[in-house]
C-alpha positions as CSV (number, residue, x, y, z in Angstrom):
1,X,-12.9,4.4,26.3
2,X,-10.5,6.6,28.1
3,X,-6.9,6.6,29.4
4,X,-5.7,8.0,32.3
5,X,-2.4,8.8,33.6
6,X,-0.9,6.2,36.5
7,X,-0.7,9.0,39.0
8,X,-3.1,11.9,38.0
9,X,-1.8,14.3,40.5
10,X,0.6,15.2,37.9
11,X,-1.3,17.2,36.1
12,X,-3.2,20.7,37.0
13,X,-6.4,19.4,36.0
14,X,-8.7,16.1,34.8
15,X,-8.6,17.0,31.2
16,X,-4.6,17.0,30.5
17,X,-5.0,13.3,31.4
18,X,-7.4,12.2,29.2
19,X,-6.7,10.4,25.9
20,X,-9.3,8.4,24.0
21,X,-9.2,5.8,21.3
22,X,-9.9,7.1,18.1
23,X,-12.4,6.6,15.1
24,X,-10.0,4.2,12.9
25,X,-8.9,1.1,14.9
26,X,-5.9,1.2,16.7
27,X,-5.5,4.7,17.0
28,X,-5.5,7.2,20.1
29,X,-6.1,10.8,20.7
30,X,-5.3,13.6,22.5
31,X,-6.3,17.3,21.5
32,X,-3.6,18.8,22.4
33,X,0.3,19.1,22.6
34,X,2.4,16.0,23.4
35,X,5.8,16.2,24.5
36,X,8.5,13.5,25.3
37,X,11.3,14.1,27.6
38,X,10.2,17.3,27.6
39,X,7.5,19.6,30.0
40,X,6.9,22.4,27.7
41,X,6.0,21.3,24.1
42,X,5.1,24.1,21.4
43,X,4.2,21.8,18.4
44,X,1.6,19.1,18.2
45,X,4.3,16.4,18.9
46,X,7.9,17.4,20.6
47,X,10.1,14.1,21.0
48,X,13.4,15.5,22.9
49,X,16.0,13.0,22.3
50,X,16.2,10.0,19.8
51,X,13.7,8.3,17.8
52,X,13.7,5.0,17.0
53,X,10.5,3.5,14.1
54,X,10.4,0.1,13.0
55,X,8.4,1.0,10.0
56,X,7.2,3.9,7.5
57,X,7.3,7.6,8.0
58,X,4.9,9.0,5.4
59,X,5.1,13.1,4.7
60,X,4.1,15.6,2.0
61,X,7.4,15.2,0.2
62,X,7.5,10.8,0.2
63,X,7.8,9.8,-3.7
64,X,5.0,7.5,-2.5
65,X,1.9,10.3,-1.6
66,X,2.4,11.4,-5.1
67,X,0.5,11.3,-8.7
68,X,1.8,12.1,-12.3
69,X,5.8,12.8,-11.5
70,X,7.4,14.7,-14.6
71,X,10.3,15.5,-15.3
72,X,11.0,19.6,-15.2
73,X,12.9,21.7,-17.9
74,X,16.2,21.9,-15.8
75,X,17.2,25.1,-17.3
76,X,14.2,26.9,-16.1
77,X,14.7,25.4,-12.9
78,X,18.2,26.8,-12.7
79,X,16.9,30.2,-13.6
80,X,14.2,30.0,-10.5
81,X,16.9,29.1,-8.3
82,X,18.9,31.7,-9.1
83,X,16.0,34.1,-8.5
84,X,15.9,32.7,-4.3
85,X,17.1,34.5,-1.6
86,X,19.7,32.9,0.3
87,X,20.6,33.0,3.8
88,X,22.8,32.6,6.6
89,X,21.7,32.3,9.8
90,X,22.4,31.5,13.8
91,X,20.0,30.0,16.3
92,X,18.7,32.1,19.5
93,X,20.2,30.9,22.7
94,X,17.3,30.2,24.4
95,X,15.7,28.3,20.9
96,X,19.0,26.2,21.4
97,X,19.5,25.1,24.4
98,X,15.5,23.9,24.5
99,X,16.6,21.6,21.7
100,X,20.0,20.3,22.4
101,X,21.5,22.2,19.9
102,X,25.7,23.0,20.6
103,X,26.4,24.4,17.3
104,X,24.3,27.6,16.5
């Protein structure tokens, strides 16, 4: 089962069109680089603008993909911290105005 775009003179070749339902129900896929409101995506998934989701965002760092949660010895904590190098930085001009980014 395959999608293809409504006019597929937009892209330079068959392939950038095709997307194809994936292994788990109700999924799709496309091997490749996806961007929204945007013609030159350089991650996986570029959305330029807002987002809105009307349910869960899972990632790495959500309370909820996670096992056995202890509590730390704050003090050594501290003393890693305190080991970290921090940093001030500003964005490159070109990095900037491909996000939407005023204040560098």
């Amino acid at each position: 089962f395959f999608f293809e775009a409504s006019n597929p003179g937009q892209f330079e070749n068959d392939s950038d069109a095709l997307w194809q339902r994936g292994h788990v129900p109700e999924t799709i896929v496309y091997h490749g680089r996806v961007g929204i409101n945007t013609d030159a995506p350089d991650e996986a998934l570029v959305v330029c603008g807002n987002a809105k989701v009307m349910g869960r965002v899972m990632h790495p760092s959500d309370s909820r993909a996670k096992q056995n949660i202890q509590e730390v010895d704050t003090n050594e904590q501290l003393r890693r911290i305190t080991q970290m190098r921090l940093v001030e930085y500003d964005y490159r001009p070109e990095f900037a105005s491909v996000m939407g980014i005023k204040n560098t």
